[in-house]
Backbone as XML, in Angstrom:
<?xml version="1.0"?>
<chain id="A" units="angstrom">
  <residue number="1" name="UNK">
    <atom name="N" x="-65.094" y="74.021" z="20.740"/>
    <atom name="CA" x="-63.884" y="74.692" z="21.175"/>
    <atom name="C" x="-64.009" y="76.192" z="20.907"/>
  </residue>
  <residue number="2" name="UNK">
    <atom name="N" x="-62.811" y="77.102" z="21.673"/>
    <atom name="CA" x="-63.376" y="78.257" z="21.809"/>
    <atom name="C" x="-62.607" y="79.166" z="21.164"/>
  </residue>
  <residue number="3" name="UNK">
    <atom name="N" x="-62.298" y="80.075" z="20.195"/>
    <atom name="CA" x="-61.010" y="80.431" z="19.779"/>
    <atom name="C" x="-60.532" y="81.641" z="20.348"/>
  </residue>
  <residue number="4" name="UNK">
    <atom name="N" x="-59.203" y="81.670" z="20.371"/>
    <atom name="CA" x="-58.512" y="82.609" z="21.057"/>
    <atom name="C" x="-57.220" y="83.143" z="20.330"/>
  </residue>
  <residue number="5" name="UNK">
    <atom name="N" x="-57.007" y="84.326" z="20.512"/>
    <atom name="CA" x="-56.246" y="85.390" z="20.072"/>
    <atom name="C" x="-54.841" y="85.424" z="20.169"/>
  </residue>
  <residue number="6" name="UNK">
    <atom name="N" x="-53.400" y="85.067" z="19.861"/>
    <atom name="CA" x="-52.336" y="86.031" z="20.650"/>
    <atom name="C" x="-51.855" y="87.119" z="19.308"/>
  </residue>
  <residue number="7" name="UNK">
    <atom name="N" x="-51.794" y="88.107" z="20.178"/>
    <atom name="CA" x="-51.346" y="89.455" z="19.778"/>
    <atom name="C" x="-50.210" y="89.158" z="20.162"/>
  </residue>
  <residue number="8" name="UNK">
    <atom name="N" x="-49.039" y="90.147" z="19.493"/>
    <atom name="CA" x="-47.734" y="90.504" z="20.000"/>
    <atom name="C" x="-47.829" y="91.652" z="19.568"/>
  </residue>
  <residue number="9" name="UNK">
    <atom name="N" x="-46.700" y="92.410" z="20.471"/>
    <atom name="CA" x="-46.492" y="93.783" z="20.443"/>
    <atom name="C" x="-44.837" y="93.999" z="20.884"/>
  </residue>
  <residue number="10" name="UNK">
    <atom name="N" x="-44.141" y="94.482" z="20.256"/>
    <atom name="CA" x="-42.660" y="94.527" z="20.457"/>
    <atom name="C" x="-42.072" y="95.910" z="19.624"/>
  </residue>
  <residue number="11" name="UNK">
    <atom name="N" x="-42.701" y="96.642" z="20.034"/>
    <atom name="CA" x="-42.581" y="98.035" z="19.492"/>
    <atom name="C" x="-43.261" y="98.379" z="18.164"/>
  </residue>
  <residue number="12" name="UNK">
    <atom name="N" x="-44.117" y="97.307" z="17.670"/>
    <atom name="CA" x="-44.796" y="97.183" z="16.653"/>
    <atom name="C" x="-46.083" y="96.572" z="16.760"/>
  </residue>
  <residue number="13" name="UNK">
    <atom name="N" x="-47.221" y="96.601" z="16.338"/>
    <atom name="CA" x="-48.180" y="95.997" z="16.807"/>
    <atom name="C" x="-48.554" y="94.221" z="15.408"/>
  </residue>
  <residue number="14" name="UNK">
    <atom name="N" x="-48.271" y="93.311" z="15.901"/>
    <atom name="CA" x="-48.401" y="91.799" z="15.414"/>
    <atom name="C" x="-49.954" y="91.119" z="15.829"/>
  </residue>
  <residue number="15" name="UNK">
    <atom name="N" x="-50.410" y="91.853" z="15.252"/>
    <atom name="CA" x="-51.778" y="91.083" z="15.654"/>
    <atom name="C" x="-52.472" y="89.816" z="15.015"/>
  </residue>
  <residue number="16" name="UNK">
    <atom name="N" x="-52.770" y="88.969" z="15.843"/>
    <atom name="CA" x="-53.226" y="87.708" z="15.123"/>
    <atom name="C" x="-54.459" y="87.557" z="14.772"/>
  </residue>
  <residue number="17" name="UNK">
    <atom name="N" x="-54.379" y="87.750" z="13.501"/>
    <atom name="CA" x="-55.686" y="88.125" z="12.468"/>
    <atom name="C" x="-56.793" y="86.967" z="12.796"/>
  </residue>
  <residue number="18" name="UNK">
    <atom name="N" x="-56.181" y="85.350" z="12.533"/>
    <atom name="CA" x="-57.231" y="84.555" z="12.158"/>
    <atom name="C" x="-57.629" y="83.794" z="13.508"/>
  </residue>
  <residue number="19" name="UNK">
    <atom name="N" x="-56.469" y="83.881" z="14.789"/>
    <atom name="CA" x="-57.157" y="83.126" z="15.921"/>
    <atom name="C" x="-56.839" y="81.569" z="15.747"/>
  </residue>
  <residue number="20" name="UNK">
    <atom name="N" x="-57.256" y="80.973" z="17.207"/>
    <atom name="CA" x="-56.967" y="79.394" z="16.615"/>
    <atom name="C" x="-58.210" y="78.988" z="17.877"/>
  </residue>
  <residue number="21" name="UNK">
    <atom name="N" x="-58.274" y="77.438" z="17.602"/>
    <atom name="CA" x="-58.975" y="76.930" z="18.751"/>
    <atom name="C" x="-58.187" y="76.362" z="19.729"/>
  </residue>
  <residue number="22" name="UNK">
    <atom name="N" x="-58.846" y="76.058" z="20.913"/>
    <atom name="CA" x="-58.285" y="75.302" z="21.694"/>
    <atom name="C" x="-59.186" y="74.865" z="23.085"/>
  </residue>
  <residue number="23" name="UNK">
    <atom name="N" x="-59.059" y="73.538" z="23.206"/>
    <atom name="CA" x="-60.258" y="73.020" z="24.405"/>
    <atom name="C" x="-60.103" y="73.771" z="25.474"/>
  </residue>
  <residue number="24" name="UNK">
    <atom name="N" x="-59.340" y="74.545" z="26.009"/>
    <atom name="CA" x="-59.732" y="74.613" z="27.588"/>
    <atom name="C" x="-58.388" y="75.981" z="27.601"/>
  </residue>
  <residue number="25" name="UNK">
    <atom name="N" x="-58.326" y="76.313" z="28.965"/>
    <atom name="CA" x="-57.499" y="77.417" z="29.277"/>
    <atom name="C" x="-56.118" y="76.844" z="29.638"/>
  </residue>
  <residue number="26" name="UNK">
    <atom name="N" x="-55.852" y="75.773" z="29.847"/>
    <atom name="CA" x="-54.571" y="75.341" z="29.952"/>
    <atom name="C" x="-54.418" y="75.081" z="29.228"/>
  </residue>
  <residue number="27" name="UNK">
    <atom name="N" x="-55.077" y="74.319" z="27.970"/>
    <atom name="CA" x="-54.370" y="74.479" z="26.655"/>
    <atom name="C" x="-53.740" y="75.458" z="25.937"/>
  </residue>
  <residue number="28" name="UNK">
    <atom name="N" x="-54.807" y="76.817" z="26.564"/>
    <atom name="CA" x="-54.317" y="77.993" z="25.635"/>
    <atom name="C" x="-53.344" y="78.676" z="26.094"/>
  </residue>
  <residue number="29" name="UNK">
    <atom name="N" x="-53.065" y="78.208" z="27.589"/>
    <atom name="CA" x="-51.820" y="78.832" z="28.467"/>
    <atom name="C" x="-50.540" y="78.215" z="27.811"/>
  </residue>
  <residue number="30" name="UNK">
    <atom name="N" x="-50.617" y="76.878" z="27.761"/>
    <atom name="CA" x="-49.240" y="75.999" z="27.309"/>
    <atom name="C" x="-48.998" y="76.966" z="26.046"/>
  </residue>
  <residue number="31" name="UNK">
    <atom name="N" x="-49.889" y="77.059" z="25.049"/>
    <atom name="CA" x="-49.546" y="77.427" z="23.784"/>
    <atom name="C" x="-49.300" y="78.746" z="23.769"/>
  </residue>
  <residue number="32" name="UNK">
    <atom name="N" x="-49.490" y="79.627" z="24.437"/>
    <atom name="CA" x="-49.144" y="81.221" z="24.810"/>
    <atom name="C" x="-47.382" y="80.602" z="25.140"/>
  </residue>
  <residue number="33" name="UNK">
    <atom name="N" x="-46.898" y="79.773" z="26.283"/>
    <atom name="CA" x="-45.594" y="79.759" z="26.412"/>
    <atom name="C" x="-44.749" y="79.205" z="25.425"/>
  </residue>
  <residue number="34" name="UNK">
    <atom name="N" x="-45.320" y="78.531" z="24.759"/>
    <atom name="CA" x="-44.802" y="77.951" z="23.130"/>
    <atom name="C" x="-44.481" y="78.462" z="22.039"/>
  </residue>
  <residue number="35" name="UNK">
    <atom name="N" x="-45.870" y="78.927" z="21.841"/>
    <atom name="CA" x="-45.335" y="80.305" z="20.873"/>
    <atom name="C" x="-44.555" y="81.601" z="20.963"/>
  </residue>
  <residue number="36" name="UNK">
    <atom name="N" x="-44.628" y="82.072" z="22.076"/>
    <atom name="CA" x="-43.666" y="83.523" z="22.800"/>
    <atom name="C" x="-42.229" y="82.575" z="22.638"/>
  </residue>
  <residue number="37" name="UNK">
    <atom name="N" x="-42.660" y="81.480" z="23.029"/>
    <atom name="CA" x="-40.906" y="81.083" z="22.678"/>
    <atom name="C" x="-40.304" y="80.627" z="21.445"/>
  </residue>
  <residue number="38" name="UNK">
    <atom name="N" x="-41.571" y="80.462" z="20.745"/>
    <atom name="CA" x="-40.702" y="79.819" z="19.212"/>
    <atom name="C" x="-40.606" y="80.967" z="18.560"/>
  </residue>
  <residue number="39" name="UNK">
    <atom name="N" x="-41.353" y="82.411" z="18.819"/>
    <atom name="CA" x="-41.126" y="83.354" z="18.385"/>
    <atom name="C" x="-40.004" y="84.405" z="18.795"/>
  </residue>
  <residue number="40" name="UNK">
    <atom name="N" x="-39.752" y="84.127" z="19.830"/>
    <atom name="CA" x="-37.860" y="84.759" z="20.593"/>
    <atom name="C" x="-36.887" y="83.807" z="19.960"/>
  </residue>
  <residue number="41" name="UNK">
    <atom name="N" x="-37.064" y="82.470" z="19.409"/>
    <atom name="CA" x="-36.245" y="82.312" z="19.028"/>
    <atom name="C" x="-35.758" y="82.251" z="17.405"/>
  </residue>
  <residue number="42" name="UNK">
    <atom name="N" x="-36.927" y="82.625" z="16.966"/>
    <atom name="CA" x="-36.900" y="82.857" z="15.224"/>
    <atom name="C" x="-36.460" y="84.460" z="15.138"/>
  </residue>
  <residue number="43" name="UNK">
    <atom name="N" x="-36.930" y="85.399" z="16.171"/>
    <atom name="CA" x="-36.571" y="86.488" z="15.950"/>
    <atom name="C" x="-35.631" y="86.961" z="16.848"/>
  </residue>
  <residue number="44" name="UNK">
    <atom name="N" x="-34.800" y="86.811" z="17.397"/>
    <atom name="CA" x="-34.155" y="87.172" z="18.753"/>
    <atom name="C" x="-33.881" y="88.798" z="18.451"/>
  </residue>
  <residue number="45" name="UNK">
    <atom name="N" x="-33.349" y="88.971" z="17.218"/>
    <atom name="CA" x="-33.331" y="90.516" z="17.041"/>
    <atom name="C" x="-34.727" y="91.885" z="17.228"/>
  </residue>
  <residue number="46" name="UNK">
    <atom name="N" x="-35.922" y="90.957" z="17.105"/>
    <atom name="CA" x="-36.917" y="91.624" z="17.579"/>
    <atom name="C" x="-36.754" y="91.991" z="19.300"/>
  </residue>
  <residue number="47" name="UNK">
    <atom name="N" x="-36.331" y="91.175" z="19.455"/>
    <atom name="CA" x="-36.759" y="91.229" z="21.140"/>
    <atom name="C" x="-35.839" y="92.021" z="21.704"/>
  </residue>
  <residue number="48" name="UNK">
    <atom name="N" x="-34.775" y="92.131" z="21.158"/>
    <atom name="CA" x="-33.518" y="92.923" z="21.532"/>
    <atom name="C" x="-33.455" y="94.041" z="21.278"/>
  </residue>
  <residue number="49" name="UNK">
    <atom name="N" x="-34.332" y="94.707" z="19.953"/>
    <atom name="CA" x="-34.611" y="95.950" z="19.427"/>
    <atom name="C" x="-35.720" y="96.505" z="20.546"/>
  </residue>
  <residue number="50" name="UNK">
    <atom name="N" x="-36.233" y="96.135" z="20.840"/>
    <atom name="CA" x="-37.959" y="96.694" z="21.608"/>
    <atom name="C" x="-37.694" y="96.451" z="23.290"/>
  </residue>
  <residue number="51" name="UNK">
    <atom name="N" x="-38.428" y="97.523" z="23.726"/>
    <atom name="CA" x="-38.158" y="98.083" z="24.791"/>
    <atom name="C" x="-38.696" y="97.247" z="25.354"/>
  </residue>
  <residue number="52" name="UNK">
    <atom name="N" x="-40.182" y="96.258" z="24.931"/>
    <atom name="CA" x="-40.847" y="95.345" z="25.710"/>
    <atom name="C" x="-41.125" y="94.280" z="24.840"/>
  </residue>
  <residue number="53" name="UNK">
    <atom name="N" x="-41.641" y="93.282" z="25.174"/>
    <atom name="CA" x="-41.865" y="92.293" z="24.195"/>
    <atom name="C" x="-43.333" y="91.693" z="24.869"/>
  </residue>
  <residue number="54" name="UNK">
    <atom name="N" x="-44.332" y="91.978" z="24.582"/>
    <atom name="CA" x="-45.459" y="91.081" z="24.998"/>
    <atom name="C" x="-46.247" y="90.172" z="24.494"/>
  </residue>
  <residue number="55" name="UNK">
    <atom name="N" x="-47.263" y="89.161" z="24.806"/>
    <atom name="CA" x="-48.058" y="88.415" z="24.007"/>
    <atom name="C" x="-49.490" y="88.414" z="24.638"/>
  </residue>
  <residue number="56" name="UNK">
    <atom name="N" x="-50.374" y="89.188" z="23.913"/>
    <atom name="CA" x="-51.731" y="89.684" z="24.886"/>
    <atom name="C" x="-52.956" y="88.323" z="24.148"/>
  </residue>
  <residue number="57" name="UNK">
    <atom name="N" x="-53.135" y="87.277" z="24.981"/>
    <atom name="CA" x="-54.194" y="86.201" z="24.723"/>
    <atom name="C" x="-55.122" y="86.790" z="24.862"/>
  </residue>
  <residue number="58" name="UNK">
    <atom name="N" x="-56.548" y="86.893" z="24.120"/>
    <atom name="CA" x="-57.619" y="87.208" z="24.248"/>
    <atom name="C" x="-58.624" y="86.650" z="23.534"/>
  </residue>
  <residue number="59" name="UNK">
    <atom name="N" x="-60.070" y="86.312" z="24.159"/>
    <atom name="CA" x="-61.029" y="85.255" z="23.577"/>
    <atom name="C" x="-61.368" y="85.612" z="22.337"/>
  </residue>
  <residue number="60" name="UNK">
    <atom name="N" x="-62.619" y="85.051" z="22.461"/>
    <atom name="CA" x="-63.490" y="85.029" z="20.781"/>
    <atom name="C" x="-63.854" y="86.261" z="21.000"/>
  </residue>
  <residue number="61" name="UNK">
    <atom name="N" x="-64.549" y="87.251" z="22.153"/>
    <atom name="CA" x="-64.750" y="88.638" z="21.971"/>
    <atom name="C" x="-63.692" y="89.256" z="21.703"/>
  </residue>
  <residue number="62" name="UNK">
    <atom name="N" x="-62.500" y="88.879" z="21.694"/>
    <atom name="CA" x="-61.233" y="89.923" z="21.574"/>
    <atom name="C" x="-61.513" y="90.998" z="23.174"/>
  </residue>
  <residue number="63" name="UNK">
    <atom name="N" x="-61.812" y="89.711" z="24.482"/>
    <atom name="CA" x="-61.302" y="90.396" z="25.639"/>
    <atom name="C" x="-60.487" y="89.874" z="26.079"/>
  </residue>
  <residue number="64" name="UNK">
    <atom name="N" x="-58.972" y="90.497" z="26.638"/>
    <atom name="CA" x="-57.878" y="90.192" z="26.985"/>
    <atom name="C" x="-57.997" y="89.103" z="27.820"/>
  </residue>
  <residue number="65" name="UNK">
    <atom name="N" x="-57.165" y="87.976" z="28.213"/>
    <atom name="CA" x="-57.588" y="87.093" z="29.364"/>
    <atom name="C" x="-56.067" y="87.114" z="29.761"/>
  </residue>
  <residue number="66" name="UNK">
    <atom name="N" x="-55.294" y="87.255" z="29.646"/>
    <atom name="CA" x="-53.868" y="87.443" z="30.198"/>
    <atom name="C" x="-52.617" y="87.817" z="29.111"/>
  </residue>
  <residue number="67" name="UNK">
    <atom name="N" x="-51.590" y="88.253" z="30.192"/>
    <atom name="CA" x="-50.657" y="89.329" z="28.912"/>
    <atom name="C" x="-48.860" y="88.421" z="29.513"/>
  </residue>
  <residue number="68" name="UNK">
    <atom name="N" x="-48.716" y="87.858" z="28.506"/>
    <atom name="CA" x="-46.910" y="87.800" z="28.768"/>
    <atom name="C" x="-46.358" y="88.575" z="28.516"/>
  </residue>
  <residue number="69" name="UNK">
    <atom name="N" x="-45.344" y="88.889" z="29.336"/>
    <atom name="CA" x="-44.007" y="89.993" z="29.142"/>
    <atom name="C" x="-42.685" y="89.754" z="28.978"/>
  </residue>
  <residue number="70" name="UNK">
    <atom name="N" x="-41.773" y="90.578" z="28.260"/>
    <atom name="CA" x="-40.540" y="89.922" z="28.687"/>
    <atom name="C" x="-40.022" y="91.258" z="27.999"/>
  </residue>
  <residue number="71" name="UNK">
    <atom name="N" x="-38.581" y="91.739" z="28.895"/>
    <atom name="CA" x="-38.022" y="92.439" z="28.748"/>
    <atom name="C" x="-36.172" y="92.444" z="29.126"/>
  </residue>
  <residue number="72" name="UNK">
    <atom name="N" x="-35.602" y="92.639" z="28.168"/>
    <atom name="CA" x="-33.984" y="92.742" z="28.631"/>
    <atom name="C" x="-33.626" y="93.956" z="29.441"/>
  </residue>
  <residue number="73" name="UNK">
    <atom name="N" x="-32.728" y="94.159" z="30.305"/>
    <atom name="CA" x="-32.182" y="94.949" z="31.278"/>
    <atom name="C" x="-31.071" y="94.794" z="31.327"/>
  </residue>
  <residue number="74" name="UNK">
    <atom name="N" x="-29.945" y="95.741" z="30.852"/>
    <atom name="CA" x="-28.806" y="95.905" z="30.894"/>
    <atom name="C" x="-27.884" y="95.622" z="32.544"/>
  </residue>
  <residue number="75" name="UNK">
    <atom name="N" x="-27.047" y="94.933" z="32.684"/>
    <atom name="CA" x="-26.836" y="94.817" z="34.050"/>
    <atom name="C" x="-26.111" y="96.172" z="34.388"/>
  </residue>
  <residue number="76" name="UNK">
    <atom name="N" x="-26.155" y="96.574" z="35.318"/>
    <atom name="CA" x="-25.179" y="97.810" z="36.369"/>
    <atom name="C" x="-23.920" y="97.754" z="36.285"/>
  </residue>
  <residue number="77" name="UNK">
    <atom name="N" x="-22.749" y="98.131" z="35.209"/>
    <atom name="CA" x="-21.420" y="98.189" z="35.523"/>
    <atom name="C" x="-20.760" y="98.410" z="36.871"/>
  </residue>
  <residue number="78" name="UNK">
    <atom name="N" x="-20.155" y="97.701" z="37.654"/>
    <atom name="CA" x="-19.611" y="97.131" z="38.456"/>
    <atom name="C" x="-18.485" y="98.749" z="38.720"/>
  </residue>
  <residue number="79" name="UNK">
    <atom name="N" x="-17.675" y="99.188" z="37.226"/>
    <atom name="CA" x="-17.078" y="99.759" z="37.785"/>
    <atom name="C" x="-17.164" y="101.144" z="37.968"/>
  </residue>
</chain>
């Protein structure tokens, strides 16, 4: 198995020191949407403070292989 990286970055840089394994790229996709979410919901005040909220997966070289985003946007007052 191959290990892979997620970083977060939310106006602060969260980098994931030790890595984990995982068989295949859909494994590591499911667990990119798993964790971004168990982590919005342990911190919701992070995500609300920071202008962006991302989660950058990247292999055993530490080369990026895809980046989640998520960002709040105030809606347009109406009046």
């Amino acid at each position: 198995m191959e290990r892979y990286f997620f970083d977060i970055k939310d106006g602060h840089d969260l980098p994931d020191e030790h890595g984990s394994e995982w068989p295949d790229i859909s494994a590591v996709r499911i667990e990119a949407v798993r964790y971004a979410a168990e982590v919005l919901k342990e911190m919701p005040e992070r995500f609300w403070n920071a202008e962006e909220w991302t989660m950058t997966v990247s292999d055993q070289r530490r080369k990026a292989i895809f980046t989640l985003k998520f960002f709040a946007e105030a809606a347009v007052s109406a009046a």
